[in-house]
N, C-alpha and C positions, 0 to 999 in steps of 0.2 A: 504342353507338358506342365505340371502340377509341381511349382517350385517350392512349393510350402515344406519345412526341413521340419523330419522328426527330429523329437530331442536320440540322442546316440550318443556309443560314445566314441569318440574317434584317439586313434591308435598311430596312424603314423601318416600325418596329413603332405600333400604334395599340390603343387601345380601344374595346372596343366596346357602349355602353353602348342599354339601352330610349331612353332621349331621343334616339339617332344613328336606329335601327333606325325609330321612331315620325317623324321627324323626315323622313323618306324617304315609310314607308307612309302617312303622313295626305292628306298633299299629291294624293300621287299616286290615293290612294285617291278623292280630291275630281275628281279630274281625269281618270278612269276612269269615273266617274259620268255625265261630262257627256258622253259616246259615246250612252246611253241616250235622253239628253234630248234631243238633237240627231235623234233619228230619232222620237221622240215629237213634237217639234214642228212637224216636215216632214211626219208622217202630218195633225197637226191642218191644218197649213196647207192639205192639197191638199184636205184633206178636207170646210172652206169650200165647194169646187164643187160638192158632192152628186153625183159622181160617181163612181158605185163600180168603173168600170174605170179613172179615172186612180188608184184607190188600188193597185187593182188592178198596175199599170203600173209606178209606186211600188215598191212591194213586192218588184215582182220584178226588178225594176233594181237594189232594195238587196242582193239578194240574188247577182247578177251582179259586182257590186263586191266584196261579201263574199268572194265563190273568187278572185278577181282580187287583194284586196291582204292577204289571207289568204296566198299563195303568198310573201309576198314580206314577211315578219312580222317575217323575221331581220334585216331593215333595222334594226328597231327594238331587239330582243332581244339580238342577233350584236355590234350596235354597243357596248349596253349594258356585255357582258359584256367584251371585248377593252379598249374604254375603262380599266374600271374594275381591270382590274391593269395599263394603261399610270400609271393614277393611282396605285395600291398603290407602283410604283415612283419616285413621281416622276419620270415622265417625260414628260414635256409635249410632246414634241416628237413621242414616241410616239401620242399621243391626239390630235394635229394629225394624224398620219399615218391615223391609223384614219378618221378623221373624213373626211377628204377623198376613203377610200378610199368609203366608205358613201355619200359624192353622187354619186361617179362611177358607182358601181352601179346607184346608185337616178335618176339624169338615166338615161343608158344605158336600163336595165328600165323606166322609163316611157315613155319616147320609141317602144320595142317595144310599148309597152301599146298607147299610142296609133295606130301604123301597122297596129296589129291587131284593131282596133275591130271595123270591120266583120264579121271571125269571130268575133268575141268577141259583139258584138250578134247575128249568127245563129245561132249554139251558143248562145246565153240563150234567144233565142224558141223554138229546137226544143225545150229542154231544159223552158221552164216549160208548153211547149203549152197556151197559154191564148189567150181568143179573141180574134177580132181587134182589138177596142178595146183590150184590155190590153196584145196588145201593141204596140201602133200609141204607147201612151201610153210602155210600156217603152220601144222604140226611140227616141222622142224625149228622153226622160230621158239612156238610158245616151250617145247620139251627143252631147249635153252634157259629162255631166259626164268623160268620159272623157278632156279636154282635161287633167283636172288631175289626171292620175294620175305623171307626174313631179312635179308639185308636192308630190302626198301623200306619196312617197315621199322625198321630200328630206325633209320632215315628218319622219318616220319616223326618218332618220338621225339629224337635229338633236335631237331627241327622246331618241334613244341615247345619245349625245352627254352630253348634259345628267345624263341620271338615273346613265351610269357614274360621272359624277363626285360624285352621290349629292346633287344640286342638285333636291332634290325639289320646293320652294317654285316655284324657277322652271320646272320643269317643268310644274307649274299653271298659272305665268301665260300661259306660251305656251298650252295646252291650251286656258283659257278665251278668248284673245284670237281663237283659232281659230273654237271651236266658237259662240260669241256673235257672230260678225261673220257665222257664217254662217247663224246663227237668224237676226238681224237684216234681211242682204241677202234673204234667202230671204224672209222676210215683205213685203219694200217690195217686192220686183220680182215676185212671186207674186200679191201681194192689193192693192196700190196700184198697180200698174203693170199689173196684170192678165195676166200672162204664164203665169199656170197652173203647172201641170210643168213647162215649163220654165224657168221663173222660179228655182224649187226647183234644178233641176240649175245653174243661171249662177248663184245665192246660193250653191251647194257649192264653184263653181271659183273664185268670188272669196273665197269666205272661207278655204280655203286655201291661196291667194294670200297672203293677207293675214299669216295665219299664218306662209309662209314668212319674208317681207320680217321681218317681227317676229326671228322667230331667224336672218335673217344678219344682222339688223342689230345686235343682241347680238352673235352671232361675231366679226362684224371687228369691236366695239369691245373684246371680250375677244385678240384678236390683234392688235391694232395696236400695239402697244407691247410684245409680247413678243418673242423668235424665231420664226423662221421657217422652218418644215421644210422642205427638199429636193424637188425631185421624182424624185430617186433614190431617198432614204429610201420615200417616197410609194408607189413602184417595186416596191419588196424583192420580191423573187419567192416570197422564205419565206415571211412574210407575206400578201403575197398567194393564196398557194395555202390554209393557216391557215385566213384567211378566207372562202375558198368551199368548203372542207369541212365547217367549223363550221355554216354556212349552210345546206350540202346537208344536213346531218344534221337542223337546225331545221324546214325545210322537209316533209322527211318525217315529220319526228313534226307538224306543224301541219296535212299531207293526212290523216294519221291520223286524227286526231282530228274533221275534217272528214268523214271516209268513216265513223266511226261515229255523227255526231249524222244523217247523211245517213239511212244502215240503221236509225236508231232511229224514224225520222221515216218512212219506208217501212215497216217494221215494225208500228208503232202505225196507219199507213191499212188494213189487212190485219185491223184488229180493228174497221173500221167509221168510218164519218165522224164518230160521235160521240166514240168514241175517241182520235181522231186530235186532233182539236181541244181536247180535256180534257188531251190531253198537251202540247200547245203552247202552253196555258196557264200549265202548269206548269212547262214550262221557264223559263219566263220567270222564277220564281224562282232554279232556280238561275244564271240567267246574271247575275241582279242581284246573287248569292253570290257569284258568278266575278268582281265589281269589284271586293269589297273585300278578297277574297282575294289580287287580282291586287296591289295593292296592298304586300302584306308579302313575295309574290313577288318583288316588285323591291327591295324591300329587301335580300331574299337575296341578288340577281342583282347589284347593287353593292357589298356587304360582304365577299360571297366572294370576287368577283373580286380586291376591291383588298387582300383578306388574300392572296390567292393570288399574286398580284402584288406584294408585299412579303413574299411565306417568312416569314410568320410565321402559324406553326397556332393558337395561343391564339385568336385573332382568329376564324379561321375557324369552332373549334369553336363557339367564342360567339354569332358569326352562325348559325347551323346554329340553333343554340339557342332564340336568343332569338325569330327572326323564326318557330318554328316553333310557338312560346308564344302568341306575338300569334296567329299564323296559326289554331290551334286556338281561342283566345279570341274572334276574331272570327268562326268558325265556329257557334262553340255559341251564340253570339248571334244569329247571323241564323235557326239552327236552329229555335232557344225560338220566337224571332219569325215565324216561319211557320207553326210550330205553331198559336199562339196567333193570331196572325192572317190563317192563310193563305184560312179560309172568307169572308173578309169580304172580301180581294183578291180571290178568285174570285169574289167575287158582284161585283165593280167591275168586272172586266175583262170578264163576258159575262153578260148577259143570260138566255140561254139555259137552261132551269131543268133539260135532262137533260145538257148541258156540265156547269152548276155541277155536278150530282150523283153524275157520272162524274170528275170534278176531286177532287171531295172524298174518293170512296174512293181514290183515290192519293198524296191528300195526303202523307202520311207519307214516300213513299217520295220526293218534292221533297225536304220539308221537311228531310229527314236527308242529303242528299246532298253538301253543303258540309262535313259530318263525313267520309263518304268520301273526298273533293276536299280535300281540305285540306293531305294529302301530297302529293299527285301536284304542285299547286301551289305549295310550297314545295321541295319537292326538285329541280322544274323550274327555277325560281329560283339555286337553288344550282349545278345542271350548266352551265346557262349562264354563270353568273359568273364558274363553275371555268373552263371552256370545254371541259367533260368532253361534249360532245356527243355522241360516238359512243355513248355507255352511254345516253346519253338518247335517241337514236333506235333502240339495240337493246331497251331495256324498252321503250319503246313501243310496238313491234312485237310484242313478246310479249304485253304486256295487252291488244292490239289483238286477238292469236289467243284467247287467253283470251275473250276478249266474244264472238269470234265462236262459239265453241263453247257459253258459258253460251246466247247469242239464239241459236242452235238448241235445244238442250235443255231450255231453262227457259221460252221463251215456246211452246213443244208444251205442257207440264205445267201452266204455269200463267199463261198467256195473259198480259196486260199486267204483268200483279204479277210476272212472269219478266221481262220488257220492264224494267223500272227497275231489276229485281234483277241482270241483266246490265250494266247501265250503271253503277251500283256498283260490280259487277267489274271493273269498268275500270279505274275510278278507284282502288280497294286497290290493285289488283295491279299499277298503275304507282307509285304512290307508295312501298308497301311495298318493292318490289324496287331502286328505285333506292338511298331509304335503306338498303336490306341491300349492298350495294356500296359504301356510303359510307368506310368503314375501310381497305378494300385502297388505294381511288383516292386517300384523303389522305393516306395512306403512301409511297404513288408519288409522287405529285406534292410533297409538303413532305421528301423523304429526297434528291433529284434535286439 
């Protein structure tokens, strides 16, 4: 990286130390976790019935929801980042502004979510074509919880909110007040009440409920005694436009990324049912990597911003730095650890003695895959905070052609083992590339 400092002029300078950096990723690392647990515990719940098409149902409901507030990520991300150089500069009245702008969006885009159910429940059933108990079970699921998809999205904001200002600790509390209230309701109105699935989908829309009320109830007692922004400020049309390119740009790299675990996932059925399912095993490692990575991502995602947001590059370079140390450290750690315990996972999670066997010769290529992921996670991190978005949606799109070109050539050649060896390349060659741009865009941005 290119330490050479524009002259600038810097506004409200900070340091940036591992205990700030750690201080952000731990919390939130804890509270990324608990995403996992929450879909673990609604699987066990429905799973009580011995009904293999309400899991059925389940399953593909989550999955319907997944594309649904997957689209709309930058609520959380977009907020994060814009926040946290409204905070770099002290300006409060800035981050009021942002904030207010992020519920209007996210009330607005859920209220559409909701008036749009019904296509959105018919595009699921055509799309999972499964039969008709599952999705007799799905429809009733998603016609639930769908009520609280401006809820989640307010979520989302308030969420953003929270971690630009790099309030990691209560970013947790909310998290777990959330995700516990809705294991909890899910459990009494599911299996006490006996309401099945949909018990599950009314425990998801109340306990995000719940979660909401939680963080406005924090906001206004964090604004009640401050200033009070404008609705002109609110308004700004610069700003506003700002923010839905930043958006636009998040968005498209998050269907990216979407359309290739899609093609991976289609791909790996093309090599057999056994196959397919050995690989879905496996992901599930790295997606348990993708939390705690996620985790020092956000740390990026408010360090950078709020250096970038105060002109001052010391700060940023350090951020850059330090969150990209944890980020590798916490890599090689879960790495080792899948290594070393990934056969004994795979014998937990399936029964099945030619899954396990079929799992295990790919083990390696899970196991290493959060060594890949590592940049592209951190640097993702970084463009957001910067609010360098467009570089982040054009590397994205080029590691995206990149994959598609290795999953032509490499899974002809060498069948699954090309399948993961493509999905790797995904991962370098977004991560790699962004950090190679890193030099020009802080020159521009900190010489401005």
């Amino acid at each position: 990286m290119d330490h050479a400092q524009p002259q600038t002029r810097v506004t409200h300078p900070f340091q940036v130390t591992n205990r700030l950096v750690l201080s952000i990723a731990l919390p939130m690392t804890l509270a990324y976790l608990t995403t996992p647990l929450l879909g673990i515990a609604d699987t066990a719940i429905v799973g009580q019935y011995g009904d293999a098409a309400l899991l059925g149902g389940l399953a593909a409901g989550a999955i319907v929801f997944d594309v649904v507030f997957t689209t709309f990520n930058f609520l959380r991300s977009g907020t994060t980042g814009l926040v946290a150089q409204a905070y770099g500069q002290a300006n409060a009245l800035e981050e009021q502004a942002v904030l207010w702008r992020a519920l209007l969006v996210a009330l607005v885009a859920g209220l559409l979510v909701v008036l749009a159910g019904p296509l959105i429940i018919a595009g699921g059933a055509y799309f999972m074509d499964a039969g008709p108990e599952v999705t007799a079970a799905m429809r009733a699921y998603v016609a639930i919880r769908i009520f609280a998809a401006p809820i989640s999205l307010i979520n989302y904001a308030i969420l953003g909110y929270v971690l630009g200002r790099g309030e990691g600790a209560l970013g947790l509390v909310l998290q777990v007040i959330l995700n516990g209230t809705n294991i909890a309701l899910s459990m009494y109105l599911a299996l006490s009440l006996g309401w099945g699935i949909e018990g599950v989908a009314w425990g998801t829309v109340a306990g995000e409920a719940i979660g909401m009320l939680a963080g406005l109830a924090w906001l206004a007692r964090r604004f009640r005694q401050g200033p009070r922004v404008s609705p002109r400020w609110i308004f700004d049309t610069h700003q506003i436009v700002r923010m839905v390119a930043m958006n636009r740009d998040i968005m498209i790299r998050s269907f990216s990324l979407l359309a290739a675990f899609a093609l991976f996932t289609r791909q790996g059925a093309q090599f057999g049912t056994v196959t397919l399912a050995a690989n879905a095993v496996l992901l599930n490692f790295f997606l348990v990597a993708g939390y705690f990575l996620d985790g020092t991502a956000t740390a990026a995602e408010q360090l950078s911003g709020r250096a970038v947001g105060a002109r001052y590059l010391p700060a940023f370079v350090r951020s850059v730095r330090l969150t990209m140390a944890w980020g590798f450290g916490f890599a090689l750690l879960m790495s080792l650890f899948f290594l070393l315990a990934g056969e004994a996972l795979i014998a937990f999670i399936t029964t099945a003695q030619e899954v396990r066997a079929a799992a295990s010769a790919f083990l390696p290529w899970a196991a290493l895959i959060s060594i890949s992921g590592v940049l592209a996670f951190q640097m993702d991190g970084v463009f957001i905070g910067a609010t360098w978005s467009r570089d982040m949606r054009n590397m994205m799109l080029l590691s995206f052609a990149a994959y598609l070109v290795c999953l032509f050539v490499l899974t002809r050649a060498f069948g699954n083992h090309g399948l993961w060896a493509a999905f790797h390349v995904l991962l370098l060659v977004r991560g790699v590339s962004l950090f190679a741009i890193i030099p020009s865009r802080m020159r521009k941005t900190f010489a401005e």
